[in-house]
N, C-alpha and C positions, 0 to 999 in steps of 0.2 A: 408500527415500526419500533422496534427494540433500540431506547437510545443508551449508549455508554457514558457511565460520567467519567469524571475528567481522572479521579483517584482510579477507577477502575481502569483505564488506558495508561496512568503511569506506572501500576503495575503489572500491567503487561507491556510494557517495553523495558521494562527491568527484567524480567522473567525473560522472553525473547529473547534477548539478548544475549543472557546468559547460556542461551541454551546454544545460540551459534556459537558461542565462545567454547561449548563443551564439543560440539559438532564438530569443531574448526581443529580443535588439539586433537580429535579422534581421524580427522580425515589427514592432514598435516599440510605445513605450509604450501606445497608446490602442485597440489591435487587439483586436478580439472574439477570445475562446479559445472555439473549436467544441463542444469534449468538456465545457466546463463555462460554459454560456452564460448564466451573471449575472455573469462576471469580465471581465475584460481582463486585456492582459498585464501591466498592473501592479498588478494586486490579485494576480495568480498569485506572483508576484515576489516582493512584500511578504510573502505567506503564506508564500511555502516559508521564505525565510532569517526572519522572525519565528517561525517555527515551531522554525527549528533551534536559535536563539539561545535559546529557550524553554525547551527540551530539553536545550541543554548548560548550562542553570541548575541545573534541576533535579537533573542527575545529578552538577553541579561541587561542589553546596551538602548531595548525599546527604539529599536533601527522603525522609522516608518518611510525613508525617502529610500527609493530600491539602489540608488547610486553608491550609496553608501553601506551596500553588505560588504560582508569579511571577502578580503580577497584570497586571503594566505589560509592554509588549512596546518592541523597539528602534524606531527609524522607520527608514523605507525612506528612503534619500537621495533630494532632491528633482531631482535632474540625472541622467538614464539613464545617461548615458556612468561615471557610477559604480557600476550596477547590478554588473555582471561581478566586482568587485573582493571588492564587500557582499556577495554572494552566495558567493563564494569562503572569505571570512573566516567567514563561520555555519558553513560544511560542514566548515569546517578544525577550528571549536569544537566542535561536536557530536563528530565523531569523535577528536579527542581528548577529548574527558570520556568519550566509552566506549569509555576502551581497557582493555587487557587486568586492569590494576588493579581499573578500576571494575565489572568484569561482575558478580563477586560480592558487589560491596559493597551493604549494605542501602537503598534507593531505591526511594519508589514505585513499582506495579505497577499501570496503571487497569484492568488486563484481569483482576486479581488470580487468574492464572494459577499452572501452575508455573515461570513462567519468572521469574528476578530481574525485579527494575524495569529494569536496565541493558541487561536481553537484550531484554525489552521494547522499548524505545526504541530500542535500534538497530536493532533490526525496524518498528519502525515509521518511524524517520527514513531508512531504507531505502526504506517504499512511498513515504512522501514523495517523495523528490528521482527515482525514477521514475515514480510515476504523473502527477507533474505535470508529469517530463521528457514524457510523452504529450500531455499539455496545451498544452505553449512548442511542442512539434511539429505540432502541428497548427495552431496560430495561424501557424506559420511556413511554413504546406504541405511539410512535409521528414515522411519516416517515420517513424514511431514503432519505435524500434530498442531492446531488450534482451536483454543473454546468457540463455541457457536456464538455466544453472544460480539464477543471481538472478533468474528468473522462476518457476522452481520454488520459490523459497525465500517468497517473494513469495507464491505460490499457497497455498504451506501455510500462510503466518502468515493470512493470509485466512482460511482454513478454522478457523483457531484463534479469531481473534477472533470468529466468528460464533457460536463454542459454548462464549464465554470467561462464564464466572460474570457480568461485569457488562452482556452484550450487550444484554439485557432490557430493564434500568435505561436504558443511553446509546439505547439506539433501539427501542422498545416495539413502533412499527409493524410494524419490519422483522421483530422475532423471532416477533411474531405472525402476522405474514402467511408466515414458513418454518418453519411446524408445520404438521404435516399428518397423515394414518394410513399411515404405512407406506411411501410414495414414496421412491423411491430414486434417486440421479443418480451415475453415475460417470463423472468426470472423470481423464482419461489424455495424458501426454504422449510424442509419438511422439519425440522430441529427447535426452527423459533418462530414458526409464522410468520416470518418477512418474506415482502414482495414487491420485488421492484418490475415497472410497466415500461419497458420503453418503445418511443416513437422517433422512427427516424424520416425527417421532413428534410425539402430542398432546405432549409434557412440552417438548419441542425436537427443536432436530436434532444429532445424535452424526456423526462422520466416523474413519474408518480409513485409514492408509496403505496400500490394497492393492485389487486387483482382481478385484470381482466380478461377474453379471450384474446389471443394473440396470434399472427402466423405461426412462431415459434414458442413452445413452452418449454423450459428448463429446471427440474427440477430433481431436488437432494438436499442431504445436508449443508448445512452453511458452510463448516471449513471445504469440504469437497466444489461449493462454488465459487470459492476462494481462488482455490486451486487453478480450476478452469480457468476464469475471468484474468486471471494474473498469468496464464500461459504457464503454471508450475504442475497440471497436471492435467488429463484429457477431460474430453466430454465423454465420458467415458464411464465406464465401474457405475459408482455412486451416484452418477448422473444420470435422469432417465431423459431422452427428448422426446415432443409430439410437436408434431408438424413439419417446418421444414428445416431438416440438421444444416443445411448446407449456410442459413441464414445465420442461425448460432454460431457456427465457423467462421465465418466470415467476419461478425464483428468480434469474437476473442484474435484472431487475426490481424485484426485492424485497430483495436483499444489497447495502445501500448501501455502497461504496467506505467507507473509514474513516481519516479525514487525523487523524494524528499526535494 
């Protein structure tokens, strides 16, 4: 399994980000976003850099008791033509409060993982500034474009939070409707040799870095299973499936996308 380091994920959430900010002036503030169709582009906007501001609170203040996150968020500047700047200035906070310093410093964890609070969030301020780079993209009819290697990285923190200690709790539906007797889905990327195994048992579902026979196999490029997996683009095109599709559907259907 292909892992990202940390400078490689803060430059790509600097990049991302900027590229929804060039998405978001191209498509304009009051534009229906396709892939997530109760927003516009300025709720997309406000969310992502409120979110990063959020996030670089958190890790700046080394918050570890959950009671005490940020309650209040920044506001979105009310003149678009300052959007690009706003959005710059969050990506810039966030990645630095999780630099190299902070990765091991004590910081909440919502996934309460093995991973610090720090590795955490920038894993997740990661899927942010791409998944909703997919979002500003399609509001603006331009492709949805990301490297293989940060789409693998992307892919597995997915797989992780779906079988993190607190998935239950934050999304009940979802974790109930991806149990099942024994079904198995293996996901493989033709790009970078990743391969995620998953099993879905009554208790939950468990996942392994590695390739085995499965009911369903899914397999393309790593951004194209990005796409998929996050509901921003079909099983489809770039995607090929063997076995059974109705199973691959079903769990992109039921593993709700997870913003920050």
């Amino acid at each position: 399994m292909i892992e990202l380091n940390a400078d490689t994920a803060r430059r790509a959430i600097v990049e991302h980000t900027q590229r929804l900010a060039e998405a978001a002036a191209t498509a304009g503030p009051a534009a229906a976003v396709p892939t997530a169709p109760e927003w516009t582009v300025t709720e997309l906007v406000a969310h992502l850099g409120q979110t990063q501001n959020w996030v670089a609170e958190i890790v700046e203040r080394r918050i570890t008791d959950p009671t005490q996150l940020p309650t209040e968020v920044v506001a979105l500047p009310a003149d678009p033509g300052e959007w690009t700047e706003w959005l710059s200035a969050a990506a810039r906070r966030v990645t630095s409060a999780c630099s190299d310093d902070a990765l091991d410093a004590p910081v909440f964890n919502a996934a309460t993982d093995g991973r610090t609070g720090t590795q955490f969030w920038l894993s997740s301020m990661l899927n942010e500034a791409v998944v909703h780079g997919f979002d500003g993209a399609a509001a603006a009819g331009r492709p949805a474009e990301v490297e293989a290697g940060v789409a693998t990285a992307l892919i597995t923190n997915h797989f992780a939070m779906l079988t993190s200690p607190t998935w239950a709790m934050q999304r009940p539906e979802s974790a109930q409707a991806l149990r099942g007797s024994g079904q198995t889905l293996q996901w493989r990327a033709t790009d970078t040799a990743a391969a995620w195994f998953v099993e879905r048992q009554p208790a939950g579902v468990t996942w392994r870095p590695e390739t085995r026979p499965a009911d369903v196999t899914v397999t393309g490029p790593a951004g194209a299973l990005l796409l998929a997996l996050t509901r921003r683009g079909p099983l489809a095109g770039d995607v090929t499936i063997e076995g059974d599709p109705a199973l691959a559907q079903h769990w992109v259907d039921h593993s709700a996308h997870v913003s920050g």
